[in-house]
C-alpha positions as CSV (number, residue, x, y, z in Angstrom):
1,X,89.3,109.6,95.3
2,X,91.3,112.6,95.7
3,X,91.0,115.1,99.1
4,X,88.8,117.6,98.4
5,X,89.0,121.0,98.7
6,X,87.8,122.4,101.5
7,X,88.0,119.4,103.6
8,X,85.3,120.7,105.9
9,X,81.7,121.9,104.6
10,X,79.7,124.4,106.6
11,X,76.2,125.1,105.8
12,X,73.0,125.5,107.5
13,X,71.0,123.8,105.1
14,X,73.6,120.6,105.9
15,X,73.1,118.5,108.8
16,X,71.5,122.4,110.2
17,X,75.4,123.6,110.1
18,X,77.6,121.7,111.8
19,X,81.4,120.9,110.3
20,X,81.0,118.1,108.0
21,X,83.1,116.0,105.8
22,X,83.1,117.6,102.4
23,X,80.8,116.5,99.6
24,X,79.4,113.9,102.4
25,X,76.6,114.6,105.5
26,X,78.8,113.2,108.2
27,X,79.9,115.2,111.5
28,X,83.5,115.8,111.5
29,X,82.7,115.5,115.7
30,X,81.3,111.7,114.7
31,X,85.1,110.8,113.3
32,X,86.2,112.7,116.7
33,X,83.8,110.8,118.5
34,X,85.0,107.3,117.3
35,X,88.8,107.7,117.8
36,X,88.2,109.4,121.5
37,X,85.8,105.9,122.4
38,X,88.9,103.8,121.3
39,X,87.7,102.8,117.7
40,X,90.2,102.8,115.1
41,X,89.9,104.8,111.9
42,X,89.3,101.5,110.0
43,X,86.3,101.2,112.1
44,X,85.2,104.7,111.5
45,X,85.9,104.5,107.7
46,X,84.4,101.1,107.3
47,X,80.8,102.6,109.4
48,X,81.0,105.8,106.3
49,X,82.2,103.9,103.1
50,X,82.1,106.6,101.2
51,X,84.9,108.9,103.1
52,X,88.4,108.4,102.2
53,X,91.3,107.5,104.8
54,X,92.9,110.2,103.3
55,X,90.4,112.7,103.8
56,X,89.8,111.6,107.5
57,X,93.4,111.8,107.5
58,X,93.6,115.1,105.9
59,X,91.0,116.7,108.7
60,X,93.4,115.3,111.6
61,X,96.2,117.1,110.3
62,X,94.5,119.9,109.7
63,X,93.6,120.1,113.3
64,X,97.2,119.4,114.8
65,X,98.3,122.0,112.6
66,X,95.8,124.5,114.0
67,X,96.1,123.6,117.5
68,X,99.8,123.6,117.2
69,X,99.8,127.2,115.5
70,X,97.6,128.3,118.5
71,X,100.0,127.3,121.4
72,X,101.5,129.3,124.0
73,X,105.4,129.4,124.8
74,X,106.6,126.6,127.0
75,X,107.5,127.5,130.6
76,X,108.5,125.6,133.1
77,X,106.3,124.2,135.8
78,X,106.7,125.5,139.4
79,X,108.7,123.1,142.1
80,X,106.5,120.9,144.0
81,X,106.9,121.7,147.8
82,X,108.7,118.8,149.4
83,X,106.1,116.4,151.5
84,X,104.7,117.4,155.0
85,X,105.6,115.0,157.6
86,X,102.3,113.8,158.6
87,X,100.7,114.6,162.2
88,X,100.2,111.3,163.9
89,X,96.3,111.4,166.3
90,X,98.3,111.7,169.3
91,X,99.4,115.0,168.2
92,X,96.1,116.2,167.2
93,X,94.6,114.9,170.5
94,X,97.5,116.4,172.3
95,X,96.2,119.8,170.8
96,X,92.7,119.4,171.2
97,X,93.1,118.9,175.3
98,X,94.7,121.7,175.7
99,X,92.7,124.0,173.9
100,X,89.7,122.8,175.0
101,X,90.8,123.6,179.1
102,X,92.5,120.1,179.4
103,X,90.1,116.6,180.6
């Protein structure tokens, strides 16, 4: 079966509008779904036989390619502050006698 064109249906009267698989009912957020639990496509493809691995494939794609038009310039990340030595107690309780009028 080839990919179809669009790869993505919206309508109201499908599945009340949510982006589904063209010429099919199923939620392009269900293939999401299955791949971000740890499923494998095969899994996902063999639960809705009649999609295509190339269509699921296709939609993938699709969504690098818009992510990756929609991302910023790189910059560089800001140095990380070298480590405070840690106060030990002693310090602390030190502190604490003299501001409380010593004991």
């Amino acid at each position: 079966m080839a990919v179809p064109k669009p790869l993505i249906v919206v309508d109201p009267e499908i599945m009340g509008g949510q982006p589904v698989f063209a010429r099919s009912r199923v939620p392009v957020q269900t293939l999401l779904d299955y791949l971000v639990a740890g499923d494998s496509l095969d899994r996902f493809l063999d639960h809705f036989p009649p999609l295509t691995r190339e269509h699921a494939a296709a939609i993938l794609r699709a969504g690098v390619a818009a992510l990756s038009r929609d991302a910023g310039p790189a910059r560089s990340l800001p140095a990380t502050p070298a480590p405070r030595k840690a106060r030990g107690a002693r310090g602390a309780d030190r502190r604490r006698r003299r501001v409380g009028g010593g004991s």
